[in-house]
ROKOL-59882 format. One record per atom (N, C-alpha, C, O): residue in one letter; x, y, z. Coordinates in steps of 0.02 Angstrom, whole numbers, plus 50000, padded with zeros to 5 digits. Example, Ala and Ser with C-alpha at 12.3 -4.5 7.8 and 13.67 -1.06 7.14 Angstrom:
residues 2
a506604971650390a506154977550390a506604983550390a507124983450423s506424988850354s506844994750357s506455000250394s506705005750402
//
This chain:
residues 415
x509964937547750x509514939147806x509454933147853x509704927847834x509264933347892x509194929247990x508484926647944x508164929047897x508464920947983x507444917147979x507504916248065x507964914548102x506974917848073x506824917748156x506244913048149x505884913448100x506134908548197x505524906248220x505324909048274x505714909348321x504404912548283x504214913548321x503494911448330x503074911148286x503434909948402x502874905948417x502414909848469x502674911848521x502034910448460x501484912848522x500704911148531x500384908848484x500434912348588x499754911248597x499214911548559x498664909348576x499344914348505x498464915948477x498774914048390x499284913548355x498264913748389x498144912248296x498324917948274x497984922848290x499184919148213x499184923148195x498814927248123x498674924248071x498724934648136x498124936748104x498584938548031x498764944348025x498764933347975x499124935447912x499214929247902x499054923847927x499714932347831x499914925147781x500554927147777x500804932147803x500874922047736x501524920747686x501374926847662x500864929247637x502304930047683x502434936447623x502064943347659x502164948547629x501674943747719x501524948647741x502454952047787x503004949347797x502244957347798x503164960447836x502654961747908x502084963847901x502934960047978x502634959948034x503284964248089x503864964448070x503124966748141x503384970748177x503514968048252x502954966548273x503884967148290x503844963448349x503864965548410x504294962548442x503534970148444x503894975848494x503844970748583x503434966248589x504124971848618x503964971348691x503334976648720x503224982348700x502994973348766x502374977548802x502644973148854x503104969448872x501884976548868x501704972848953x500984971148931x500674972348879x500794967349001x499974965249024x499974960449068x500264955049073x499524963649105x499274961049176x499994962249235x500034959749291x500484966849202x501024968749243x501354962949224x501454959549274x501504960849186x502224955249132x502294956649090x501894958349046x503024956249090x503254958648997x502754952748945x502464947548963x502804955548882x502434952748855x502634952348774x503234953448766x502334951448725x502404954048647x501954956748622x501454957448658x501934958848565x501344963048509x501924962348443x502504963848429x501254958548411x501394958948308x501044963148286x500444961948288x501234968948259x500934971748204x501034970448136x501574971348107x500474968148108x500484966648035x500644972147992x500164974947966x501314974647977x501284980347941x500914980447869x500544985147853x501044974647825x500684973147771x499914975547763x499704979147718x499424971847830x498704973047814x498444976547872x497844976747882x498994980047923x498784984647982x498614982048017x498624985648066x498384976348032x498134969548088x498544970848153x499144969548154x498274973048197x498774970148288x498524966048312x497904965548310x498864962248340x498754955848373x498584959448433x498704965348441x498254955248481x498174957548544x499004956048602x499224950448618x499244961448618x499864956748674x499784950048685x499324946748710x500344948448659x500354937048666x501034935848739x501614937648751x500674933248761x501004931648843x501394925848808x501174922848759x501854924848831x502354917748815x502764919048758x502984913848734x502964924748725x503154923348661x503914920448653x504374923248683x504014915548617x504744913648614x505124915448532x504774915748482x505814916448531x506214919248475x506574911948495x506654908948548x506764910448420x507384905648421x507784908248373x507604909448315x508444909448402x508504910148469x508304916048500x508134921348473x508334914648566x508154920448629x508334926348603x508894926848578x507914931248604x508504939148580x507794944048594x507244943748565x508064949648661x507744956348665x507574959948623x508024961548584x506924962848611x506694965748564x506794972648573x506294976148576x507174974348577x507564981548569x508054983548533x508584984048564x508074985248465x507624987248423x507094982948418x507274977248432x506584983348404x506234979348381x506154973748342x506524976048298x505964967248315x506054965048248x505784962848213x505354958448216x506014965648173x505494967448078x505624958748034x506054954348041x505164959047999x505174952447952x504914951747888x504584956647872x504944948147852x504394945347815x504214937547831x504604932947844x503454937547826x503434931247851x503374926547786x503024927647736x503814920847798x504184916147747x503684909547758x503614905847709x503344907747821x502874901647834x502494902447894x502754903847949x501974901647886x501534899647956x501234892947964x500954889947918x501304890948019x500964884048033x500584885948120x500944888548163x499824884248135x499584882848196x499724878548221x499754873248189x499894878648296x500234873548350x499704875948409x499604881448434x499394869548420x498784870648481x498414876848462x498334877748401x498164881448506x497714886948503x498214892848481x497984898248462x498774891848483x499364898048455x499554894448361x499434889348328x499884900848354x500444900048307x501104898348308x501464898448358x501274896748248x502214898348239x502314899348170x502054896148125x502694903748164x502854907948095x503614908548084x503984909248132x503824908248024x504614909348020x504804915447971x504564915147914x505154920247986x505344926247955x505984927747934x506494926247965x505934930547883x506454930947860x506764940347898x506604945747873x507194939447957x507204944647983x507394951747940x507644951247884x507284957147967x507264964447931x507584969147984x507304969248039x508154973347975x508604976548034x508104983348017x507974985547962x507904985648076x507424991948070x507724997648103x507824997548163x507915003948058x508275008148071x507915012848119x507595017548094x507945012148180x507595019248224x507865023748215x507525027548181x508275025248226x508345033748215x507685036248155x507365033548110x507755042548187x507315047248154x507355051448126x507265056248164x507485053548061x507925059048031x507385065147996x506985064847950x507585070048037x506965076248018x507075079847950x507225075847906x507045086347927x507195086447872x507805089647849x507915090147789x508275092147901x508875091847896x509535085047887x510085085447859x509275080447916x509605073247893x509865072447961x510115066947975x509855078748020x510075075748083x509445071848115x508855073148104x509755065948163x509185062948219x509085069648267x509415074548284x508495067248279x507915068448326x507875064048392x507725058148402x508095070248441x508105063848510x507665069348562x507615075448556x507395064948610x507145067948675x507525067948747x507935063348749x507505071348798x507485070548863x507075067648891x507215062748925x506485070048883x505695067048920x505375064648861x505485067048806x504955060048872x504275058748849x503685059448878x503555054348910x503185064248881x502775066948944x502175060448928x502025060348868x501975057548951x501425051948964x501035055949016x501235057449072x500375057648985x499895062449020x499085059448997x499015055448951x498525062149039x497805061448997x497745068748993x497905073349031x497295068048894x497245073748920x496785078948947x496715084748930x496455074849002x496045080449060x496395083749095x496085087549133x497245083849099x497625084749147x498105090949126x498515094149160x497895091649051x498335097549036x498375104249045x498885107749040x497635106649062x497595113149071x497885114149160x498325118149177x497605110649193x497625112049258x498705108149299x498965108549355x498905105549240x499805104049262x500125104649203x500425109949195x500135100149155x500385098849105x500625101449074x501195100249053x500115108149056x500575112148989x500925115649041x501445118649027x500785115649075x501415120249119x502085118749139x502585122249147x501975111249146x502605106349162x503195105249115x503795104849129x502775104649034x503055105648978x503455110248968x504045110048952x502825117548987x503315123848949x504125125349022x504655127949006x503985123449076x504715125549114x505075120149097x505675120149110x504895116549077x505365111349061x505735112648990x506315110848978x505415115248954x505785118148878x505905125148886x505975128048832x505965129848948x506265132948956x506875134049000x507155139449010x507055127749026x507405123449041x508015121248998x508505118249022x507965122848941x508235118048882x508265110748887x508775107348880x507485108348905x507645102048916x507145099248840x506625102248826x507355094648806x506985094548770x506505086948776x506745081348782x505745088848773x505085083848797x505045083248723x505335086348678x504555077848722x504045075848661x503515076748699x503355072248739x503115082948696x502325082548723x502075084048640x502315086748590x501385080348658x501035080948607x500745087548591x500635087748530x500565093048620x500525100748604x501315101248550x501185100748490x501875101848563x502065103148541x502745098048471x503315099248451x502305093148459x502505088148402x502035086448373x502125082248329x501605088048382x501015086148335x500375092248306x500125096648341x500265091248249x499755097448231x499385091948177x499545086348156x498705097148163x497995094948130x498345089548067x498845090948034x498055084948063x498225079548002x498775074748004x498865070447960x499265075748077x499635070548099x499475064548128x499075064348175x499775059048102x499425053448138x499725051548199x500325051748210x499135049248251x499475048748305x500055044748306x500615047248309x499895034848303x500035029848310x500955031948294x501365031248340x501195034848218x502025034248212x502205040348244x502815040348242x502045044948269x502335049348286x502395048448367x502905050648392x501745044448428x501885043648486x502265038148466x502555036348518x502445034148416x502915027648427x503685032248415x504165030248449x503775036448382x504255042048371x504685043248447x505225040548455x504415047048494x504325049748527x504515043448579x504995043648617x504175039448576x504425032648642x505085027548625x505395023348657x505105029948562x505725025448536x506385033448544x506975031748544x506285038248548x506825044048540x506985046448618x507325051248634x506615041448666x506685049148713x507255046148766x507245040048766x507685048548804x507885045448849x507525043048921x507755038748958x506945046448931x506695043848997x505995045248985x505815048648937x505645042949022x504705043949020x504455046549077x504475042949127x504215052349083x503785057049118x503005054449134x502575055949093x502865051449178x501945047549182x501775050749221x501945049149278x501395056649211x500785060749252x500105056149275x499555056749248x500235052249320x499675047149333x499085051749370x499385056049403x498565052249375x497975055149385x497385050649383x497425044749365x496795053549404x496075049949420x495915047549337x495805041749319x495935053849292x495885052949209x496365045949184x496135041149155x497195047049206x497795041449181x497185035049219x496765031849187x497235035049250x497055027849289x496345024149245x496195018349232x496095029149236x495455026449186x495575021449130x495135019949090x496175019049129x496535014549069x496235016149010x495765013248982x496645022548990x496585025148929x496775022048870x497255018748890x496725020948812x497035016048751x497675019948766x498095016848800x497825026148748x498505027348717x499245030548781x499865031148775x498725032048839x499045029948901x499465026248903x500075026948901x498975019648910x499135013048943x499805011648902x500375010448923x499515012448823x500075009448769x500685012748798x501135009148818x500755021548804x501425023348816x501825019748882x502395017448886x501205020248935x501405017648985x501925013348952x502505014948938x501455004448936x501895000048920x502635000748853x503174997948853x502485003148830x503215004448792x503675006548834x504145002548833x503765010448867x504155013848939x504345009248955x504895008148930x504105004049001x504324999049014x504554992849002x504924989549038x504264990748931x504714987348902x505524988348885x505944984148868x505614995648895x506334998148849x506674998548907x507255000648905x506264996048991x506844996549038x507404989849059x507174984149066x507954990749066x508404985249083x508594987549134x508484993149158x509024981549162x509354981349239x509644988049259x509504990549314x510144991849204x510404996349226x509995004149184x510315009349174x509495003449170x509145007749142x508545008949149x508145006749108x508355012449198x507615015949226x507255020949180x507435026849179x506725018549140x506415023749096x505835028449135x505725034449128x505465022949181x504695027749186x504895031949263x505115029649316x504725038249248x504735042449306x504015044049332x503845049549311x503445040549378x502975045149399x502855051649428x503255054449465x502455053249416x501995059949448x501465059349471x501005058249432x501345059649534x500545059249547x500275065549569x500495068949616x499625067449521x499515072449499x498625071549533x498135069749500x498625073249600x497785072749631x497735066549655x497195066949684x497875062749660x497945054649678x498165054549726x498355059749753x498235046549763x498445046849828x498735036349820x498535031749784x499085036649855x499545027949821x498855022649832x498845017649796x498385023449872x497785017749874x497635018249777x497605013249741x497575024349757x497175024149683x497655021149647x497425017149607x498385021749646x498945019849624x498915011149613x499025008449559x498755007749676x498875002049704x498074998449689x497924992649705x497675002749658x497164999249629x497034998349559x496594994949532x497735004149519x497805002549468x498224999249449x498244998049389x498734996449492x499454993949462x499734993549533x499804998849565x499974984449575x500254986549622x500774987449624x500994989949675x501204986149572x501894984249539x502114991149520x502704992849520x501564995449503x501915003849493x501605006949570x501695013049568x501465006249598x501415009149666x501795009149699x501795013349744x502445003249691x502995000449714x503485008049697x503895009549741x503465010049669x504005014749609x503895020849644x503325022649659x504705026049668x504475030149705x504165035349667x504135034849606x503885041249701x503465045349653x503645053149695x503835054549751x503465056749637x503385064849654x502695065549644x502345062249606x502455071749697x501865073749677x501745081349654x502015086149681x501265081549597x501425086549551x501355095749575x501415101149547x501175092949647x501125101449657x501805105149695x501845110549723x502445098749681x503065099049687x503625101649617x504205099749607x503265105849582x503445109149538x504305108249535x504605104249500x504495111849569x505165115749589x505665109349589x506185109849556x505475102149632x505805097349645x505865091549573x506315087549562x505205093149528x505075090449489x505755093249434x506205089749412x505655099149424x506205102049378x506975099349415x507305094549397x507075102649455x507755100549482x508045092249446x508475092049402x507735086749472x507905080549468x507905079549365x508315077449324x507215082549364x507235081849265x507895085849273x508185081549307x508335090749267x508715093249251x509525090149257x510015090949222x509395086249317x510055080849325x509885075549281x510355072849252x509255073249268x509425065349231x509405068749139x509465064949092x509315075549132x509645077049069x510275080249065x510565081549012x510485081449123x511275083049110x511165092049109x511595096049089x510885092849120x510745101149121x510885105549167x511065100949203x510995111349208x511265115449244x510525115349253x510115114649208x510335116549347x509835120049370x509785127849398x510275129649430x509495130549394x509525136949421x508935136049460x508405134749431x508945136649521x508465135549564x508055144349575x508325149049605x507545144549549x507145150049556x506875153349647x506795159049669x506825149249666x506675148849731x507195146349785x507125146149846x507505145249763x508235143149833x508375148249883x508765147449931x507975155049868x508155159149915x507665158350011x507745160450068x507245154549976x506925152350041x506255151750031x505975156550005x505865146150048x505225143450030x504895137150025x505245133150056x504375134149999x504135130050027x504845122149971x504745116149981x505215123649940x505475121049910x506145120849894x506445124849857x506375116049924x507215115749963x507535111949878x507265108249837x508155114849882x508585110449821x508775104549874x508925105049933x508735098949834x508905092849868x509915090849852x510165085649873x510165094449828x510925093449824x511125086549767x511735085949756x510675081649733x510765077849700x511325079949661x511525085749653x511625073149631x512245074649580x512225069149548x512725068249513x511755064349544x511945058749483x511165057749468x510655059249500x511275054249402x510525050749363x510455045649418x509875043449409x510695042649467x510375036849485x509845039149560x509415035449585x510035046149583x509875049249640x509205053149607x508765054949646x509155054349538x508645059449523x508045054349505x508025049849464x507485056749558x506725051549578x506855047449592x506415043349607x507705045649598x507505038649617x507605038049706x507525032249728x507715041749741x507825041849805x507565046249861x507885051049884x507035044549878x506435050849934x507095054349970x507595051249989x507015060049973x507455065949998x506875070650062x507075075450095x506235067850066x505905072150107x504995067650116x504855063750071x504575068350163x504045065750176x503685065550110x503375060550092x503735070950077x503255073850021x503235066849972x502735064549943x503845064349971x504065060449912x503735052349930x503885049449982x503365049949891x502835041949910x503405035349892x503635035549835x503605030149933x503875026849939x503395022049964x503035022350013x503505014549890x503035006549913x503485006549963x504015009249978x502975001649992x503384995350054x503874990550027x503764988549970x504184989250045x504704983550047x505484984350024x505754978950017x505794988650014x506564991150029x506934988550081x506934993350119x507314983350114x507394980650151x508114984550170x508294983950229x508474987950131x509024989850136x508974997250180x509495000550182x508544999250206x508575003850271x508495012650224x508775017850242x508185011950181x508125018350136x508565019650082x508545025050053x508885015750069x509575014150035x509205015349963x508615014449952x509785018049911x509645014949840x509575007449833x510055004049851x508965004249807x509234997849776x509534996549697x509294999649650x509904993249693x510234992549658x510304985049621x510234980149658x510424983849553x510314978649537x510864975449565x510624969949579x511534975349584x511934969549626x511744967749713x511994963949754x511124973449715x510844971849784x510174966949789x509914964749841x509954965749723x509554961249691x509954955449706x510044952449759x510204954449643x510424947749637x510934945649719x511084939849733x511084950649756x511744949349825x510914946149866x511034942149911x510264947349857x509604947249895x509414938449908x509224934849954x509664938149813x509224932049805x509754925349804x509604919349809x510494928549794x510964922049826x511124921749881x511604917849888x510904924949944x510864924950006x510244921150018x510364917550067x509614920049997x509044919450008x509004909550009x509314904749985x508474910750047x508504901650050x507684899650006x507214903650003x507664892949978x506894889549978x506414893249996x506004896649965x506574891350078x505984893750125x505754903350103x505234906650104x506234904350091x506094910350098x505574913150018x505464919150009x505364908949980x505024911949930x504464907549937x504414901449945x504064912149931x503094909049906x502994908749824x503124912849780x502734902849822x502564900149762x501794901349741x501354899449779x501664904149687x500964904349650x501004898549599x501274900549547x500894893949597x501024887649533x500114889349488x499904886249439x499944891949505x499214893849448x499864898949401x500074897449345x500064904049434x500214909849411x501044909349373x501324912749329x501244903649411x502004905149408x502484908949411x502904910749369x502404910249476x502514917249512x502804915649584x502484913249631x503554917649584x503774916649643x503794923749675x503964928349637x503624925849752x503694931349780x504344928649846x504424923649882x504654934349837x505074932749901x504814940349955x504824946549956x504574932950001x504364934550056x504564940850113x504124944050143x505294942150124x505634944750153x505374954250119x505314959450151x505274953250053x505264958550031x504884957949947x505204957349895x504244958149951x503904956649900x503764959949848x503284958649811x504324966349838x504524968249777x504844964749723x504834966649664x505194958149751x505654953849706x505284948449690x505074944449732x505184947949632x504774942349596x505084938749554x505504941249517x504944932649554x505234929149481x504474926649434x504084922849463x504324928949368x503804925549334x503994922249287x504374925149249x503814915249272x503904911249229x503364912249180x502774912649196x503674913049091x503504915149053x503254904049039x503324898749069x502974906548976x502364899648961x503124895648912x503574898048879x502904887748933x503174882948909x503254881448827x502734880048799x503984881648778x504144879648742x503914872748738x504314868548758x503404871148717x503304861848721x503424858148653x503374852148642x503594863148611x503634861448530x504404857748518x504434852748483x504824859548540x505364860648523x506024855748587x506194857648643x506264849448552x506564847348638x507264849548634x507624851148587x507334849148701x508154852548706x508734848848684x508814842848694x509014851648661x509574845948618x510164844648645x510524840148622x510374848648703x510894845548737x511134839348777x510804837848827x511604836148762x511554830648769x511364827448832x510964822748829x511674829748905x511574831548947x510884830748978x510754827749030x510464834048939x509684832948945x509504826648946x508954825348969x509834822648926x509514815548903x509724808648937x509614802648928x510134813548990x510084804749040x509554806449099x509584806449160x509114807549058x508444803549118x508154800549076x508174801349015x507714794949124x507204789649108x506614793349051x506354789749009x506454800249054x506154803649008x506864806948971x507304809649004x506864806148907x507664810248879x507314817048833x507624820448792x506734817948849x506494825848825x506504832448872x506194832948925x506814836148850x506954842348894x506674847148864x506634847648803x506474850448898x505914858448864x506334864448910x506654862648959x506334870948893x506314878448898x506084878148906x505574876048879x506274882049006x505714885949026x506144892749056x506724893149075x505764896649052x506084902949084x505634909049131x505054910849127x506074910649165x505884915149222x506314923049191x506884924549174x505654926649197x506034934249231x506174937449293x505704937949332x506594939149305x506754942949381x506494949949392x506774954949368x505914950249433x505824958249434x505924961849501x505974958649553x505984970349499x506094971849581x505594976749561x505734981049520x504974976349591x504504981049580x504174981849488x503844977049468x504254985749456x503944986949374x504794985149355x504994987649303x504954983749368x505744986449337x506004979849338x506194977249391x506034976049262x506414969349249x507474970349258x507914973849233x507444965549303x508114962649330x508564957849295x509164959549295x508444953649271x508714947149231x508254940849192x507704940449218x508324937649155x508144932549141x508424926749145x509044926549146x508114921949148x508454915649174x508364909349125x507754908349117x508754904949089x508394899949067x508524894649097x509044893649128x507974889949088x508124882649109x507904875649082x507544876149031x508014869449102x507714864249063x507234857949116x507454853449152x506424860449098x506374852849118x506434847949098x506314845349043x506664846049153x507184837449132x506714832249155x506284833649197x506764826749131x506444820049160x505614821149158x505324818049203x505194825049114x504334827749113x504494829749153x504474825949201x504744836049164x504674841049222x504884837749288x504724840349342x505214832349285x505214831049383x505694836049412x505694837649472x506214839049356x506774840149369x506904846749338x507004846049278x506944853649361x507354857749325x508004861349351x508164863549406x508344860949277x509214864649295x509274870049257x508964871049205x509594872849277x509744881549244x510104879549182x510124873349179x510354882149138x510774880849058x511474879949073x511694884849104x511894875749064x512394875649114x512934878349051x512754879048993x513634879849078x513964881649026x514374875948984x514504870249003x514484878148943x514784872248882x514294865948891x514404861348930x513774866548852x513164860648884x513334855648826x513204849748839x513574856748773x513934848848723x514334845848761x514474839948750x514644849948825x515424843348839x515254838548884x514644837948887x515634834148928x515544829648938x515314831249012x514824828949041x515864836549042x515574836849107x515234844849108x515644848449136x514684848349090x514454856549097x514484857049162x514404853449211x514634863049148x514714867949208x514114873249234x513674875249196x514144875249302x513564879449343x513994881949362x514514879349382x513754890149360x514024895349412x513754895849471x513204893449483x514104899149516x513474898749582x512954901549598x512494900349638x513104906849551x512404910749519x511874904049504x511394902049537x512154901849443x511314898649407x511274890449467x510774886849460x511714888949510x511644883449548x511134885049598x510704880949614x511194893149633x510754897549670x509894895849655x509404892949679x510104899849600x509264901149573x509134895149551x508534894749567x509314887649514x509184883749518x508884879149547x508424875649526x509264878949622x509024875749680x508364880449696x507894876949715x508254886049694x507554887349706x507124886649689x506644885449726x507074887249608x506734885649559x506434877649574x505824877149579x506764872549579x506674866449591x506384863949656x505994859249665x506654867949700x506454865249765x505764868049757x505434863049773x505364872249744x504604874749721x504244869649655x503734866749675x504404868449592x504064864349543x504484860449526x504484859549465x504944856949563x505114849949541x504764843749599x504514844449655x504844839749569x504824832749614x505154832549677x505754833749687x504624830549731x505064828649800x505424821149813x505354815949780x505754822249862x506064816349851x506704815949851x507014819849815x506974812449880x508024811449883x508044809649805x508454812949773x507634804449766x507824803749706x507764808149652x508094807549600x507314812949662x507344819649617x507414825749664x506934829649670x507904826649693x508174831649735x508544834049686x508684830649636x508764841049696x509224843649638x509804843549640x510064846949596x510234840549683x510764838349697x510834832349646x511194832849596x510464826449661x510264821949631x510274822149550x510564817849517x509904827849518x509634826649448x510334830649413x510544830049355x510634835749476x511424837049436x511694830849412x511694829849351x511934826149455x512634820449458x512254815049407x512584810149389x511554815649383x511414812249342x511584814449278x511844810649237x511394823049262x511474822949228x512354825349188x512524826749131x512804824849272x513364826449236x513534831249262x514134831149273x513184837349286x513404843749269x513604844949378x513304843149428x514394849849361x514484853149423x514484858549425x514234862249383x514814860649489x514984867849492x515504869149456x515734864449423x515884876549452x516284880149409x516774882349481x516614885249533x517404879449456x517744879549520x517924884749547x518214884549601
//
């Protein structure tokens, strides 16, 4: 078995020999972590900063037993002896169990959309996990909605006056949804169901960003579910009415691209109505200069200005642990720390980035490649985001310019 060290914010709630669970969330709109103590049922509250050594996405999740704990400042760090956790879900035939949708609803909202949305949709042959129909008297909620968010291919969020009330088991689906999204994989689909984007944007401005259907768009709603499951539509109404087939033909066109007024689109798309796209991300931000990003240093939070859907947040400082590349160590300070940034475009994480402050922070450089040899290498990628990163929380100055703290420490470009 793997031993992982993991470290996070709060005092962890167990001992030696308990088995713990590691999933991705969110909070406060940042990815985040959650331990569940499977041993004594204990959840931690979401821990902002959490670090794996090494680095590794928690998708699958990861399982442990914990082998040592020691407190570091007001957090922990624990070492596990890792556990490979089989998701699939095997019903009682021995085949998996998979979804299309996962409907994320309150439920004040079911009589008057919901169950209705459900049933054309499973007459559809599309197959949902709604809770009407996966769950009955004496089922527990907690493994069966974790069932259901770990099986489905995409997430259905009926946001409403009720959703917005930050429901416990809402919110939770919400955030699982979004943890399981990557660059090239869009999970959460909204619905706004009685709402209007101000209520949206007072619950979340980061999902207000995200285009949306509104639910008395029945007809448009089915259509697009029916392309991102691969299904044949039969348009009930195409013969003429308040509800036009929009002609879509790929998963990346279905919700994700306003086809008509009806459909709510955030501000900041700079590309003229265009799909964005994650190589239109990253083509955004190696075009982009210094000047062009605002710095939050409380928050650690870069917004680029031009279009303030694109964020970079820096996750909390490794201070335990110094960097061991050699490289790191020709400055006057020879301790280097991990730090890292996520890239987001709206709710929807883009990349991660790592880096090292060098010299007590005067100085940071992206991870360069082959960092044992004599001369490491930068792509122009991480030389890009580098120079931005630095020109915001490094040292001013010709002598800690980042030009400068390269040739000190060795490292060039990649020819």
């Amino acid at each position: 078995m793997t031993q992982r060290i993991i470290s996070f914010d709060a005092r962890f709630n167990g001992r030696k020999g308990d088995e713990i669970r590691v999933t991705e969330g969110w909070r406060n709109g940042e990815r985040a972590n959650r331990i569940e103590n499977i041993t004594s049922g204990n959840t931690s509250a979401i821990t902002r900063g959490m670090m794996l050594d090494p680095p590794k996405e928690l998708n699958p999740p990861l399982c442990g037993k914990v082998v040592s704990v020691k407190s570091v400042g007001g957090g922990s760090e624990i070492a596990i002896e890792e556990i490979v956790e089989e998701l699939a879900v095997v019903i009682s035939d021995g085949e998996e169990k998979s979804y299309d949708f996962f409907i994320s609803h309150a439920s004040e909202d079911k009589e008057s959309f919901v169950d209705g949305l459900a049933e054309e949709l499973k007459k559809l042959g599309i197959t949902v996990w709604y809770d009407n129909f996966e769950m009955d008297w004496g089922h527990d909620l907690r493994p069966n909605i974790d069932e259901g968010l770990r099986q489905c291919k995409y997430g259905i969020v009926v946001l409403s006056e009720a959703f917005l009330g930050k429901k416990k088991w809402t919110e939770y689906e919400l955030n699982s949804l979004f943890a399981r999204e990557t660059a090239g994989k869009r999970m959460v689909f909204p619905i706004w169901h009685e709402i209007d984007r101000e209520d949206v944007l007072e619950y979340s401005p980061l999902l207000a960003d995200r285009i949306a259907l509104r639910s008395h768009e029945l007809n448009k709603i089915l259509e697009k579910c029916t392309i991102l499951s691969g299904k044949e539509f039969d348009n009930p109404e195409e013969s003429g009415d308040d509800h036009e087939s929009s002609g879509f033909s790929s998963v990346e066109s279905a919700f994700g691209e306003p086809v008509s007024d009806d459909i709510d689109r955030g501000a900041g798309d700079i590309f003229s109505g265009s799909m964005m796209t994650y190589d239109k991300i990253i083509s955004m931000i190696e075009k982009s200069t210094a000047s062009d990003w605002e710095y939050d240093d409380l928050e650690g939070i870069f917004t680029y200005k031009p279009n303030v859907s694109l964020t970079m947040k820096r996750l909390d400082t490794d201070v335990e642990n110094v960097f061991p590349e050699p490289w790191s160590k020709k400055f006057p300070d020879p301790n280097g720390y991990t730090v890292i940034y996520n890239i987001f475009y709206g709710n929807s994480f883009i990349k991660k980035e790592y880096f090292v402050g060098v010299d007590g922070f005067r100085g940071y450089i992206p991870y360069p490649e082959d960092g044992y040899s004599d001369n490491p290498k930068l792509t122009k990628w991480k030389y890009k985001i580098g120079e931005i990163i630095h020109s915001k929380v490094g040292f001013p100055g010709p002598v800690y310019s980042y030009d400068s703290m390269l040739k000190r420490a060795n490292i060039s470009l990649v020819e």
